[in-house]
N, C-alpha and C positions, 0 to 999 in steps of 0.2 A: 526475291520478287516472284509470284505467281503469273505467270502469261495467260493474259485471258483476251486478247487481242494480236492482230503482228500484220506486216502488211508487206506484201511482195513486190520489190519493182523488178520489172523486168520477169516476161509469162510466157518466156521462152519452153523448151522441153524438164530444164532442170526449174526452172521457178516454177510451171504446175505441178509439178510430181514434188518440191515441198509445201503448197498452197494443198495437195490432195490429203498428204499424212498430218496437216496441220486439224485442214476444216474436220477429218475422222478422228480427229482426238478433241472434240469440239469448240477448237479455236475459231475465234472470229479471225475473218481473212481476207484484209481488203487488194485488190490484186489492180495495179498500174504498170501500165506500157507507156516508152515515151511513142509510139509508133501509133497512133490515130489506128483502133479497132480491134489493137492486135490482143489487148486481153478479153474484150468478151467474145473473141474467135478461139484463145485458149482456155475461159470457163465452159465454151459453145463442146470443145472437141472431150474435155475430159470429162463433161456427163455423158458426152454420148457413148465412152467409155467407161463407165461407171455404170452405165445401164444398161449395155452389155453385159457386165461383170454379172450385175443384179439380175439378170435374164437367167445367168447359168447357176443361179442358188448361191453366189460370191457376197452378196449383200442382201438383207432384209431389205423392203421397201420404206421401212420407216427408216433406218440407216441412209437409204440412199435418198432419203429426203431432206434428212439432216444434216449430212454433210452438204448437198448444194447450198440448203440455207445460211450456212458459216460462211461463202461465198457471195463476195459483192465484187463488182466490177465498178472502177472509181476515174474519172476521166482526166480529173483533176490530182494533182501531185499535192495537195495542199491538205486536202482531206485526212489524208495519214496523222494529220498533230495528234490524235489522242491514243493511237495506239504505242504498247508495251516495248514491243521488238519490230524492226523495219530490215528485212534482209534484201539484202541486195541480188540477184543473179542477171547482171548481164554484161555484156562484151569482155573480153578478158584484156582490155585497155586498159593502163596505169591512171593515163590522165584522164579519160575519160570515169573512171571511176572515182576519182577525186575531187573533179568535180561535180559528181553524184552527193557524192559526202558533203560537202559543204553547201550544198543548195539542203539536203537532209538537214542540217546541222540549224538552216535559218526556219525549219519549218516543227519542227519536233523538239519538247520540252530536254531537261539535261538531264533526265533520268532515262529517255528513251534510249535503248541499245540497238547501238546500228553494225548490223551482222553483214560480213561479206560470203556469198559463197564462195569465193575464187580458187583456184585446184593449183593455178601456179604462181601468181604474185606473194609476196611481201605484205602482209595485212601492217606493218609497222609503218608503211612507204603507203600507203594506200589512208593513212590514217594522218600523216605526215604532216597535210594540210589541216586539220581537224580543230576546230577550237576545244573540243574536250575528246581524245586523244583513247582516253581512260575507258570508253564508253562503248569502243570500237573493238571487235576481234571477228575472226573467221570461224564461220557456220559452213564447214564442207561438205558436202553430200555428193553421193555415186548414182550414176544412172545406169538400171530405171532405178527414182527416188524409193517409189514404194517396196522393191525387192530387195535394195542394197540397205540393212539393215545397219548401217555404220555412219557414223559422221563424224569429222574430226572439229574440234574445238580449239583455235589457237588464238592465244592470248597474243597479240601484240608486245613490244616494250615496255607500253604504257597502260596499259590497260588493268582494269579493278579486278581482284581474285572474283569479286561478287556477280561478276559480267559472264566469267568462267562457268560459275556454280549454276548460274542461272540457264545458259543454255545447254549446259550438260543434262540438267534436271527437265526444262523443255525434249530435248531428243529423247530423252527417256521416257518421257509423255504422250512425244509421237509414235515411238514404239520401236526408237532408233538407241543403239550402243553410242552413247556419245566419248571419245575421247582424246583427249586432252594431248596437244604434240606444241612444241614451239615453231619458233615465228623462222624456219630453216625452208628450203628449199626443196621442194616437193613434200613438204609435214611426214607423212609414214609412210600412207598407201604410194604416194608417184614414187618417193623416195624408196622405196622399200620394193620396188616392182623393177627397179634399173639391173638388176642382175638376169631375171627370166631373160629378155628379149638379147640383152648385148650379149652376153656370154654365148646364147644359141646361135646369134651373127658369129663372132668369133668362130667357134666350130663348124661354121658352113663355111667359111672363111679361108680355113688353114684344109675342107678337103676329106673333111675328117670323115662325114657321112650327108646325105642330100637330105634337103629342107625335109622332104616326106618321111624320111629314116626317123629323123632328129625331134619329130613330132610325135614320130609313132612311139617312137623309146620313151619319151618324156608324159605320153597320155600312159599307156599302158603297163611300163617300169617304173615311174615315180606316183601315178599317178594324177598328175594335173588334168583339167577339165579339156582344157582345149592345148595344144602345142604352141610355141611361141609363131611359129609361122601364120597360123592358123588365126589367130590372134593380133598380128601384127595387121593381115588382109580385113580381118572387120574392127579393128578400130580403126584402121585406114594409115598409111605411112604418112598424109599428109597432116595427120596429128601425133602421130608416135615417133615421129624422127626429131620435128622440131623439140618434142618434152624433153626428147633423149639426148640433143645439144643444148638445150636451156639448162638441164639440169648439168651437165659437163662442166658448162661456162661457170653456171654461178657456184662451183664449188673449187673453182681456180683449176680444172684441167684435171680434176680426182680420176686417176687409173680408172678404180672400182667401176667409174661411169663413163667410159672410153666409147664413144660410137662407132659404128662401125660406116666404112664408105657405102657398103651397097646400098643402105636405106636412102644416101643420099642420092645415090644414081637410080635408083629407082622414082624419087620425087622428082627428081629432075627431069624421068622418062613419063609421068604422068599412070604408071604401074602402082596406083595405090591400093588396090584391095577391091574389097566388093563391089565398092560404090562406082569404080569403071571397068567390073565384071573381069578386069586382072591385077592381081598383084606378085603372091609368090605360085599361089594355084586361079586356077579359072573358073571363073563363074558364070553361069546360066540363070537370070531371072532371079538374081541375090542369094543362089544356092550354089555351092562347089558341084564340078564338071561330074557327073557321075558316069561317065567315061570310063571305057577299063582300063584303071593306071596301074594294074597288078606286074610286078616288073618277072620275068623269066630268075628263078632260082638259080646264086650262082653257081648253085652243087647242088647233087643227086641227095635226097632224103632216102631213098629205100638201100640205101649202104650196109652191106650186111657187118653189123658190129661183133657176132658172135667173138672174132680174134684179136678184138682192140685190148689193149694195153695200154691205161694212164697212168702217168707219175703226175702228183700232184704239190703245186708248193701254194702257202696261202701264209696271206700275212695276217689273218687270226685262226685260233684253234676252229674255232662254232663253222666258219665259211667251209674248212677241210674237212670237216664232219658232218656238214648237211651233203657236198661234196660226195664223199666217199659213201654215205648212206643211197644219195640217188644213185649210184652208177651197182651198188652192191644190188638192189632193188633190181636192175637192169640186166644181169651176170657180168657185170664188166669185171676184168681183171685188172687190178689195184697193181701196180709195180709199185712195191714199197723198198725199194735197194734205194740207197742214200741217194747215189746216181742213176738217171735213168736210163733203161736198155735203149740200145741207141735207135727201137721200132715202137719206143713207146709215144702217145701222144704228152706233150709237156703241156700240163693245165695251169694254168698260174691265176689264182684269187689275188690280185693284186688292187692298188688303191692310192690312186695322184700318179701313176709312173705307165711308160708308155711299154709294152711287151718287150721290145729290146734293151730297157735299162732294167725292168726286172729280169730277165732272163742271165744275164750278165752278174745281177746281185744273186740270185739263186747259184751262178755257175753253172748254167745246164745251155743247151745247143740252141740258138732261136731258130733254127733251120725247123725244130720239131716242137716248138711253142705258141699257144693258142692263148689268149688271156682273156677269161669272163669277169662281167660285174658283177658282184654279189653284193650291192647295195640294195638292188632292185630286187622283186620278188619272182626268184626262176618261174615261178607256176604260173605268173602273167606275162613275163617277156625277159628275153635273156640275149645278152649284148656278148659277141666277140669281136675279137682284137687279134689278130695274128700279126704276128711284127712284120718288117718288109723284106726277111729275106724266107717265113716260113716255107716250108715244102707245100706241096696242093693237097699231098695225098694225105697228111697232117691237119689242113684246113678241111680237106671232104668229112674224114673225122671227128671233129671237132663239131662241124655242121649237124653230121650224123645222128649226133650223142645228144643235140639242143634246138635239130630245128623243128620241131613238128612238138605239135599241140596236148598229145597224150602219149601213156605209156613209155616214160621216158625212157629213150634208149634205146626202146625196140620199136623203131624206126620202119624195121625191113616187114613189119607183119602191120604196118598200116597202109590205108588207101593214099593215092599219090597226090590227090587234090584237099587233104589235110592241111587248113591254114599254116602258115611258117610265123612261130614265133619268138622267132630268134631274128635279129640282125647282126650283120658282119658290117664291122668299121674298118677304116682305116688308121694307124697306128696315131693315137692321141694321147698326152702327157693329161692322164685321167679319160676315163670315161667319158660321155655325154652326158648320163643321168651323174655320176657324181661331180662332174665339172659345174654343172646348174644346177644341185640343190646343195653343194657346199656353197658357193659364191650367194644362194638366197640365203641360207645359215648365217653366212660370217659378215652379209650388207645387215640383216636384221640387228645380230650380236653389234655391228658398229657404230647403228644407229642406238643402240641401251648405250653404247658406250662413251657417245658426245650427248646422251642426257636426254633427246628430241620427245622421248615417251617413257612412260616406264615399260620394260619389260612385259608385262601384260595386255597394255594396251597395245603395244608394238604385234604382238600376236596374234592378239585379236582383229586388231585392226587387217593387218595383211590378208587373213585369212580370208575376213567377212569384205574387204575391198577388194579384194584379185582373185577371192577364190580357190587358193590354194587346199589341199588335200590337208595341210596342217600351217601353222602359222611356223615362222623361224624361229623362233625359238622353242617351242614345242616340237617340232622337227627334230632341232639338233639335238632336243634329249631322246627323244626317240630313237634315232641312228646312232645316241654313241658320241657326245662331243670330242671323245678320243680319235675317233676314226674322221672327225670330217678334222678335224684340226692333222691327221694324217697326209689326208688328201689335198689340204692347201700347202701343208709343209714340203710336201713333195713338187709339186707342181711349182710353187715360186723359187724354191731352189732349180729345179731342172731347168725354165723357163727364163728365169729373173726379173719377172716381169710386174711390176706393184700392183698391177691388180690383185695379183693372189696371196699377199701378204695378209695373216690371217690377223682379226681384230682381238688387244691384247684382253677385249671380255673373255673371247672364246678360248685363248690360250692358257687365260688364270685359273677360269671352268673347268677343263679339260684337264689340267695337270693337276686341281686338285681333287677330283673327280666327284665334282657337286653338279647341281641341279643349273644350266645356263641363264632360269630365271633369279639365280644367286643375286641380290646386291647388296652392295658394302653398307655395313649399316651403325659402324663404329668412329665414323666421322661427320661432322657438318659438310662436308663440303658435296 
């Protein structure tokens, strides 16, 4: 079916931003509120937005005439009988959406397809009441609508392939990736998002490094746009906690989706984020404190290295080769004797294991062991780890060799106020940055592997919904599904903890060393 009609109830922030990408792909777009006024105050707000746009050379004037014109404001619910598609965006109520549906259902012919946006219900349950059943599935969309270039498609139980095809081929019209996830509990993007934020709680949790450490590692060493703290404060906890328990419950208590207490003493404290100017940082007029929070270095950068000595142990060749090239680059002296001198600094490129249990598998002294991550890219940020019984003058070392910005190594011929980028942890079973992009890896690989999306959609979808620097499974070929299935291998044996039992996609991947977008394609089932 061609959509040449559709009509929005509900003209909230997410119903005008898909009423906005409808009418600009020149759909007719009849827009109802059950709230007396409130959609021609939301056609009112997004011309005057749209002519702004058009002010700054964003739209031709004939565009922005033409998209108003697709726009009618209808006061009556009745009105809607003749259009194609009727989506729904409002209140995230079960029963109130239900009976939405069935007041739809007495007013709209049995061809019309009636779309939910909803981000966390049950389109199956939402449909439940519906005399045709088949007709119904989920139109997801991310805000802002017109930036978030994704929208998932979920078919119901009941619901017609044709209903699928239809509004896949709609998002595609509006200029959106539609795809296709089943009728599961958070579809890809919510579902697919639960490792960033809980994992980062975890780690703040056990001590490992503070919320601003934890952010700075994960913006500048993995990558990501904003850090999970940072993140948590502008979606606001009073919405990220509850998704973060909904999604737990309705997967019967899933480790993978383990909440964490502080989000809930924190909503409990009224510390939710921007919107009451605190949550994990502080806000001034809906911007972070720009406050000096630069914290005192725990060690001297101007260290003179000329007389260091490293022994290095790495659990791949490539890490103890880019390794021994920076430090060669630097005149560092390489201790290469099986065992280290007992003044040399002990490096260890390790991966899922905390500096005293590799130290222990190497056989060397943790008293002179320092451990870097080599997930991350040294020349943007670089993470130690010194166990809990290292020496200081082994950690000033260490610091020496990694904290400062240029000229790796020769530390002592730069100026003192040389940004530091390197952070020092406290001893964690895995890294920061590898603890939270293996856990997105191995939730993405779990979600290909109960079916929810295909493998590509799954990617995409995360990527283009949350943001991420790559989707999970493009990720995990990137890193190596060897090494992250390394990293959970270690971690749930040391730990024994089921969150970090790795997904049997990413173990079949991994050991036979294909492609994680791999699927089986030698059966029906």
């Amino acid at each position: 079916m061609t959509v040449k009609s559709l009509a929005i109830v509900g003209t909230g922030i997410m119903g005008m931003g898909i009423a906005q990408i409808a009418a600009q792909a020149g759909i007719q777009v009849l827009l109802f509120d059950a709230k007396g006024g409130a959609a021609e105050q939301g056609r009112q707000s997004l011309q005057a937005m749209l002519e702004k746009l058009a002010a700054k050379g964003k739209f031709t004037d004939e565009q922005l005439q033409s998209t108003l014109s697709n726009l009618t404001v209808i006061e009556d619910i009745a009105k809607i009988a003749k259009v194609d598609v009727v989506i729904e965006a409002i209140i995230e109520n079960l029963d109130i959406k239900k009976q939405l549906f069935k007041q739809l259902e007495s007013i709209v012919p049995a061809e019309t397809i009636l779309a939910t946006n909803t981000s966390s219900l049950a389109v199956t349950a939402i449909a439940s009441d519906c005399e045709h059943p088949e007709r119904v599935a989920g139109f997801h969309f991310f805000n802002p609508v017109p930036l978030m270039k994704i929208v998932e498609v979920i078919p119901g139980i009941s619901t017609k392939p044709s209903v699928v095809e239809t509004l896949t081929t709609l998002a595609k019209r509006m200029g959106h990736l539609g795809v296709v996830a089943k009728d599961t509990p958070g579809f890809i993007v919510n579902h697919g998002g639960r490792a960033f934020g809980t994992e980062a709680l975890k780690i703040l949790g056990e001590g490992v490094a503070s919320f601003e450490d934890i952010d700075r590692i994960l913006r500048e060493g993995a990558g990501f746009r904003m850090g999970p703290f940072e993140l948590l404060d502008l979606t606001g906890i009073d919405v990220s906690h509850p998704v973060m328990e909904s999604i737990y419950n309705q997967y019967y208590f899933e480790p993978r989706y383990r909440p964490h207490p502080l989000t809930r003493q924190m909503l409990t404290g009224n510390k939710l984020g921007r919107k009451v100017s605190e949550g994990f940082y502080h806000y001034k007029d809906g911007q972070k404190s720009t406050a000096d929070t630069s914290k005192q270095l725990p060690y001297k950068t101007d260290f003179n290295t000329s007389n260091l000595s490293v022994w290095i142990g790495a659990d791949l060749a490539e890490d103890k080769q880019q390794l021994v090239d920076h430090l060669n680059a630097s005149n560092i002296i390489i201790d290469d004797n099986d065992q280290p001198n007992s003044d040399s600094l002990i490096l260890l490129a390790i991966y899922g294991e905390d500096t005293t249990n590799a130290a222990i598998r190497y056989q060397v002294n943790p008293k002179q062991a320092v451990a870097i991550d080599m997930l991350t890219d040294l020349s943007k940020h670089r993470t130690l780890m010194p166990s809990i019984v290292t020496e200081d003058n082994f950690v000033v070392q260490a610091y020496a060799l990694f904290g400062r910005n240029n000229k790796f190594g020769k530390s002592s011929d730069q100026d003192s106020n040389v940004a530091v980028v390197a952070t020092l942890i406290a001893e964690s079973t895995g890294f920061v940055a590898q603890r939270v992009v293996a856990m997105v890896i191995n939730l993405g690989c779990d979600i290909a592997m109960q079916g929810i999306a295909t493998p590509k959609d799954i990617d995409n979808a995360v990527k283009l919904g949350l943001g991420y620097p790559y989707g999970p499974i493009s990720w995990g070929d990137e890193l190596g599904a060897e090494r992250i299935l390394l990293i959970l291998e270690r971690i749930y044996g040391l730990t024994g903890d089921p969150r970090y039992r790795p997904s049997p996609w990413l173990q079949r991947r991994a050991k036979l060393g294909i492609s994680l977008f791999t699927q089986q394609n030698n059966c029906s089932g």
